[in-house]
Every structure is written in C-alpha cells, then in structure tokens.
N, C-alpha and C positions, 0 to 999 in steps of 0.2 A: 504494500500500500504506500503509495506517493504521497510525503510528507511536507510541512509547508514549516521553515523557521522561520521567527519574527526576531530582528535583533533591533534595540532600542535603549540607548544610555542613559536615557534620563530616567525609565522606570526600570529597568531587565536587572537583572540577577544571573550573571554565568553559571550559578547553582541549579537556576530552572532548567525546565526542559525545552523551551524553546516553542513550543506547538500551537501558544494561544496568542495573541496581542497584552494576554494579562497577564502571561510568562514569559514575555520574551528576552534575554539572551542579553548580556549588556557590551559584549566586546568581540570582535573580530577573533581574539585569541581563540574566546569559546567557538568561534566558526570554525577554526581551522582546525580543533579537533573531532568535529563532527565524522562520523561515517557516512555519509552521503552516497545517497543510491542513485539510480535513474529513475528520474522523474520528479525528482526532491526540488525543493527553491526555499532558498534565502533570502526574505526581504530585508533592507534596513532602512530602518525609518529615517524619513523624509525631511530635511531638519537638522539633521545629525549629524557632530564632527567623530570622525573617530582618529583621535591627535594619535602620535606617534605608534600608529596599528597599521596591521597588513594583511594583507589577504593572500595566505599561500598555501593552492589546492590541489593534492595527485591524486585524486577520484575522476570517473568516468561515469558519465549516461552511457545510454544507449539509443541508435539511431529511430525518430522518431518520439524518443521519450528523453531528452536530453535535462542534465541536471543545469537549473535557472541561480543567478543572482540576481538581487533589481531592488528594489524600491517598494517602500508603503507609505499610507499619509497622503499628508498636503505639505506644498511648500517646496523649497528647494532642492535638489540634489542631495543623498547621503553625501558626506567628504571624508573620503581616505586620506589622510594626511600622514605618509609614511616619517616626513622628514628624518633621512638617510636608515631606518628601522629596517629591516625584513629583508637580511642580512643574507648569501648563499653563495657558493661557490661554482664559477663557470669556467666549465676547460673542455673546448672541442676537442682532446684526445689526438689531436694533432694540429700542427702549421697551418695555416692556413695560406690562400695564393700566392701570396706576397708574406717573408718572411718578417717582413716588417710590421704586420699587423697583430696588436697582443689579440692572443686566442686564450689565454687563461686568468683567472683574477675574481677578488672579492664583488657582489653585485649587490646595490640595493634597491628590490623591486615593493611597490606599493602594493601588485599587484603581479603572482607569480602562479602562474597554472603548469604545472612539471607532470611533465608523461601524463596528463588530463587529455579528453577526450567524450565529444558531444558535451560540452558546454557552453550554456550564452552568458555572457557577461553583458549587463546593460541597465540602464538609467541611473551610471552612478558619476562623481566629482571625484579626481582623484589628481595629489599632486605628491612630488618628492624634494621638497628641497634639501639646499645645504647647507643654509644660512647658521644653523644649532651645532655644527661641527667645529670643537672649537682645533684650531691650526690647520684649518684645511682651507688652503688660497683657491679661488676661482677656476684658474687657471692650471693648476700644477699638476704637473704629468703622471701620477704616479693616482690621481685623484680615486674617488670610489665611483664605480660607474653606478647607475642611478637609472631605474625604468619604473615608467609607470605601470603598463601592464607589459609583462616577460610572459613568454609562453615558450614554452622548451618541450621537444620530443627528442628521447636517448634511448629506453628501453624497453620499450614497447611496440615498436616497428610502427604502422603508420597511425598518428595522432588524426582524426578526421571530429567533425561536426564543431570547428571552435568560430563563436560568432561573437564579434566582440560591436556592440551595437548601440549608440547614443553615447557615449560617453564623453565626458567634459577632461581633458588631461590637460592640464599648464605648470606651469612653473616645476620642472624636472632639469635640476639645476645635476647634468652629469658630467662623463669625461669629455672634451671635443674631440679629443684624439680618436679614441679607440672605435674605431667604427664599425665595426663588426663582434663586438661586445654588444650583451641584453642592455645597450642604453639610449634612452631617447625617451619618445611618447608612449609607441608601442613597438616591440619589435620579437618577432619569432624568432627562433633559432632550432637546426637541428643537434648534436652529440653523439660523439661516437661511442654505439651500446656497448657495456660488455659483452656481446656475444654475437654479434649481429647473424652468425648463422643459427640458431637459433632464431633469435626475434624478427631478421630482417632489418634493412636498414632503415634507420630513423628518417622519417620523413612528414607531413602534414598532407592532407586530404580536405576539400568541402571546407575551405573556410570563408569566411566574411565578415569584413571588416565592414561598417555600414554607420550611416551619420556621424560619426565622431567630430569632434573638436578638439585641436590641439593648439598650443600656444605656449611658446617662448618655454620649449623642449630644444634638450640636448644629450648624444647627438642628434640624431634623428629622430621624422616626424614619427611614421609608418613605416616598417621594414619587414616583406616576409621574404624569405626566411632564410637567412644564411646557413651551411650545411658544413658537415665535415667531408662530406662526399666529393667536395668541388673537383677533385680530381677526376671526377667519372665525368666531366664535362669538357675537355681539353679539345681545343682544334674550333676551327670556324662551323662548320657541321656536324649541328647538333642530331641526336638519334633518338627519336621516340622510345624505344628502348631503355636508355639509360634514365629518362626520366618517370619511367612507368615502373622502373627498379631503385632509384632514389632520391628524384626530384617530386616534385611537389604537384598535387593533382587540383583542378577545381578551386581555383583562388579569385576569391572576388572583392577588389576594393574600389568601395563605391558612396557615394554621397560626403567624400570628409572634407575637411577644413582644416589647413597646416598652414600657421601663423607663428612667423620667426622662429620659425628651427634652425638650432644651430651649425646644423650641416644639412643631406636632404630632404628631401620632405616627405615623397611618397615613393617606395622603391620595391621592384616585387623580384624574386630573384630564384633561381631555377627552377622552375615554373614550367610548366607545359599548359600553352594555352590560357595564362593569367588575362582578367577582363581590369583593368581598371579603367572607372569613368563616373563623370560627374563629380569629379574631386577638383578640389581649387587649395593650390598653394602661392601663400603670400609671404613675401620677403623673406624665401630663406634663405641659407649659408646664410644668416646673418653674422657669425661668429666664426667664420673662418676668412680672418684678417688677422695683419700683426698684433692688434691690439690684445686678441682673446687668445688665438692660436699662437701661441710664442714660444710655448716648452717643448715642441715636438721628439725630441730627441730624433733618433734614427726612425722615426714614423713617418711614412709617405706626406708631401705636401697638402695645402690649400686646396682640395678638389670636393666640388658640390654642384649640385644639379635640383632642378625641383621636382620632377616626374618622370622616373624612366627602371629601366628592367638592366637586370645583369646575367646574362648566360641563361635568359628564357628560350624559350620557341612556340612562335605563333602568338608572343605575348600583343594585346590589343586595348591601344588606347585611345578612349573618346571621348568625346564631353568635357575634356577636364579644361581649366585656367591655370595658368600661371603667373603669377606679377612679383616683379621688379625680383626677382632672385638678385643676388647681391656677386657682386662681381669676385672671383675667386680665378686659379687656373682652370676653371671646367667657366658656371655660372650662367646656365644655358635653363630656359625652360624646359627643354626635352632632351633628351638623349638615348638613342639605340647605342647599347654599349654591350659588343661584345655578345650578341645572342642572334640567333637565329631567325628572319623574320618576323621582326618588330613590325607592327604597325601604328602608327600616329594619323589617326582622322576626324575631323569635324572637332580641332583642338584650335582656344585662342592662346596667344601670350601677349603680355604688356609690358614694357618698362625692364624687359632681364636683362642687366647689366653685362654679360656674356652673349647677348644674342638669342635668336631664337631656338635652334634644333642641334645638337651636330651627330656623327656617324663614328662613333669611337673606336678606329683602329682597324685594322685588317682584319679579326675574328667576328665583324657585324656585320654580316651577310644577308640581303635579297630583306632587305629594307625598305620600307615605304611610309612615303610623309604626304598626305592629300587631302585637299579640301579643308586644311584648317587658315587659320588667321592670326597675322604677325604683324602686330602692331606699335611704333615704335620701340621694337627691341634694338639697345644698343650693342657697342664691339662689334658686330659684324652677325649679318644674319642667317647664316648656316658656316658648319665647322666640318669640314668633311673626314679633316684628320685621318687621314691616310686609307679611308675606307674603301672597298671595293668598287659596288654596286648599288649606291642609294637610288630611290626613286623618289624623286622631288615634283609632285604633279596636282593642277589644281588648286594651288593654295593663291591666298591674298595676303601680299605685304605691303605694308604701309611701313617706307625706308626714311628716315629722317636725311638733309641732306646730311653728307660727310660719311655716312656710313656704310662701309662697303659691304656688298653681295657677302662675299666669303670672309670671316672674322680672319686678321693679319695673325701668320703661324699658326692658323691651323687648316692648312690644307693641304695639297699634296695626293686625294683621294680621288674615286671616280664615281660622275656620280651625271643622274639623267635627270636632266630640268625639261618639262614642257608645259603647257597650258597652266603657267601662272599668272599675276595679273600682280602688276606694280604698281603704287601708287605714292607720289613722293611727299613729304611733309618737312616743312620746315624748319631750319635750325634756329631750335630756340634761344640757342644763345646770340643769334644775332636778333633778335625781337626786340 
C-alpha cells in the first residue's frame, strides 16, 4: 500500500510516523531515513525552510508507480537550504578525457538521489551556498564542489524514470573549475560500478528535466550526464551500439530557465537522440573571466557555451534562446561539439559575446544549423573551428556593422552556407 509522508517544522516530530498532517515529520534527516517504496511521496510543507538539511535518497519506484517529492499547503516553495551540508564523496573510478579534469573529491549536494530510480523530484526551492564556511575564498581551487540537485548512477546498471520538474535552484555558490564534478544547479553523473559485469554499465534512461529555474549557479546550469564510459565514445563516428551499451537513452530537457551560470548552462552529453527545447539561457559563463576564474592550476582554460551537446548522436535542439553568454574562449550561444549529428532548429540568440553557433573540431560530424535567428551576436557569427561538414541553411542574421561572418581564429573548417538571409544593423557605438 502506497504511503503518503507529511514533513512540517513548525509542528512535526521526527519521532512521529509521518502519515497524517497531525504527525508529520519535522526534518529532512527523518526523510532520509525512510524506507520508501514505489508509489510513496513526501510532501513538505509549503512555507518551510529547512536550514542546513538535505535530501539524500538511494531508493527506487517503479515504472508507472514512481516514488514523488513535492509540496503541501499554501504559500511558497519548501527551501532546502543545504549551505555546504550533505557532504559525499565523488570518484568516476577513472580519468577522465582530458587528464586535466578532477574526477574525484568531496561534494556538497542539497539534493542527492544515488543509484535512485523512477523518481520525481518537484515543486521544491533549493539552494547551497558558501557564505557559512569559515576560510573558504570564492575562488580557491581546491574549493568544495557544491550541487543542488546531484543525481548519480554506479551500481545498479541503468538508473531510468528521474524527472526533476518545477524547481527553483539559485545561489549554488560551487567550484568554477571543476567541471565535470556533481557541481552546479543540477547535474547527473554516471560511476564506475564495482562490477559492471554483473550490473552492467552505469548509465541513465527516461529522464526529464522540465520547468526548472536556475540562477547564479556554479558550475553549471543543467548537465546530463557525464560518464566514466567516455572512452567507448572515441573517433568522429559515433555507433548506436555503444550508446544502447553505455550512453544515455530518452533525455529530455525542456521548458528551463538558466540565469548566470557560472560556466554553461544547459549541456546534454552522450546521449542518443537527447530533445532539448524551449529552454532559455541568460548571461552565462558569467564567471569565467580573470576576475573569478584565476586559480586554475593545470585545469583547462576559460571555455563556456550556453546550449549545446558533447559526444551525442542525433542530439536535437529547438525552441531554445540564448542571451548575451559572456565572452570566454568558447562564448557562443550554440555549439555542436564533438558528436555526431547535432541538430540546431527554429533556435534564437541575442547579444552572445562569442557569436552565435560554432562547429567544434574535426570529431563534429554531419551537423546542421536551420531556420533559427541570430541577432546581434557579437565576435563573429559562426566558428567553424576546424570542423568538417557543417550545414548552415535557412537561418536569419541580423550582423551588427564591424562584425565579421566567421569569428577571427576560429576557422579553418568546412562548412555549406545556403539560403540564409542577412540583415545589417548598426554600430552602436557610433550612434
């Protein structure tokens, strides 16, 4: 029988059971040690801060009958307020792409769903700051990485039904560096199981990501879901195959709002056939500049993007906006980077300080950018960077003067321009 918890701090009792409105539950803590079955939900009331608490769940629904979080009452948003709490340790079990990116380290999530599966996370406030850490600078390399909500698959082979939907994430004050660490607004990750023959490789299934709001997150807005697998993805052509064995099935991000992230904003990552659309990302990379990003150590440079795929196939993106991305060495509203027919359609951008699309690198293959709208993007309006075969068709740019077609230094690529439609706009600075 499908059970319904009320959690509530200004009447509940962690001693109760949880079951009525007149027993309900007074802390997160008592949530996390619940046995939760399929078809259980956890409401918390509406109103309600819960200060340095978190929510960290490796329980499973079942498809169709999936275990609910959410909300009761009148009034505002529950608020998770982790500030740096809910403490765990993250190690993909190996290197990742580049040796230069940390793959292992302490993390603190608001919100952690580990080997979870068929779960909705939804109508909740949840943020993590860092302000309460005393000697830990803004900036410093070594910082604690910091996620609102983390979701992790290691040992259980494919994590499917996690829908993370309405939720309010801001002020996730994490590392900027590490960008493939659980830090940002929200960000999936897979781990390497111990046994994977056994379990199968860690992967994610059926997700959706849906209404969200995020804001002045770091690093990132939205991230699914970097893998320890990345190696089974190597070379410009990609193979159905390797992602039906350990990429990521049925990903869907759709309807969110990414407001100053500190690096990008919405990224979906080996993927077969990911939909993202109707998302809007506003001014991110805000904090990859000298001022924030300064300690890197041997950590890859200044690169960010506002909406784009890494080492998908068939990934498709529409509907989306992007405005004023901030200028970085990427800084581009879009980017096919490195995966196997990307598609960009019926997409605007405004004001990205890097331009509007580019084609990253000779592994971005049978690319296509149509029918969207680019409108005063500065630096230069496509980056072809060395890429093969972009198809550039259909679209409308409105080019400020002074700004050239191809951003300066990053070209070199091959790429098919036809029925587009140019429109020129004046330099404002001479106005």
């Amino acid at each position: 029988m499908c059970k319904t918890y009320y959690v509530n701090p200004r009447i509940g009792n962690d001693a109760n059971d949880g079951l009525h409105e007149d027993r309900a539950l007074a802390s997160l803590f008592a949530v996390n040690r619940l046995a939760l079955a399929p078809g259980d939900t956890v409401l918390l009331m509406r109103g309600c801060r819960f200060e340095k608490q978190f929510l960290h769940l490796c329980c499973s629904g079942a498809q169709g009958c999936p275990i609910t979080i959410g909300a009761y009452g009148e009034g505002s948003a529950p608020l998770i307020a982790a500030d740096g709490q809910g403490i765990w340790y993250q190690d993909y079990g190996c290197e990742l792409d580049s040796p230069t990116h940390v793959y292992h380290g302490y993390v603190s999530s608001a919100v952690l769903l580990y080997d979870a599966a068929y779960i909705t996370l939804r109508d909740l406030e949840i943020t993590n700051r860092a302000a309460s850490v005393l000697g830990e600078r803004y900036s410093q390399a070594d910082k604690m990485q910091r996620t609102g909500v983390a979701v992790v698959a290691k040992d259980k082979g494919v994590r499917s039904g996690i829908t993370l939907k309405d939720l309010c994430i801001h002020d996730v004050n994490g590392n900027v560096y590490d960008k493939h660490m659980n830090n940002g607004g929200i960000y999936m990750t897979a781990l390497k199981p111990k046994d994977e023959a056994a379990t199968g490789a860690a992967r994610f299934a059926d997700v959706l990501v849906e209404g969200c709001c995020l804001a002045n997150v770091s690093r990132w807005g939205i991230a699914v879901g970097y893998t320890y697998a990345h190696a089974q993805f190597q070379g410009a052509e990609l193979q159905e195959e390797s992602f039906l064995r350990y990429g990521h099935q049925n990903i869907v991000v759709r309807d969110n709002y990414v407001k100053a992230a500190g690096g990008d904003g919405i990224t979906v990552m080996y993927a077969l056939r990911p939909l993202v659309e109707h998302n809007t990302a506003d001014s991110v990379a805000c904090e990859m500049n000298d001022r924030v990003y300064s300690e890197p150590g041997n950590r890859l440079g200044k690169v960010a993007a506002a909406i784009w795929p890494w080492k998908c196939k068939d990934a498709r993106f529409r509907y989306n906006e992007a405005v004023d991305t901030r200028l970085n060495q990427d800084g581009m509203a879009y980017d096919a980077d490195s995966g196997d027919g990307t598609l960009y359609e019926y997409n605007t951008s405004r004001m990205n300080e890097g331009g509007c699309v580019m084609f990253c690198l000779q592994e971005a293959i049978h690319n296509t950018f149509r029918c969207n709208v680019s409108y005063d993007d500065l630096g230069g309006t496509i980056s072809p960077s060395e890429n093969p075969d972009a198809l550039i068709e259909g679209n409308t740019f409105y080019v400020r003067e002074g700004v050239p077609f191809v951003r300066p230094h990053m070209g070199g690529g091959q790429y098919t321009e036809k029925d587009n439609t140019f429109y020129p706009l004046p330099d404002k600075a001479k106005e």
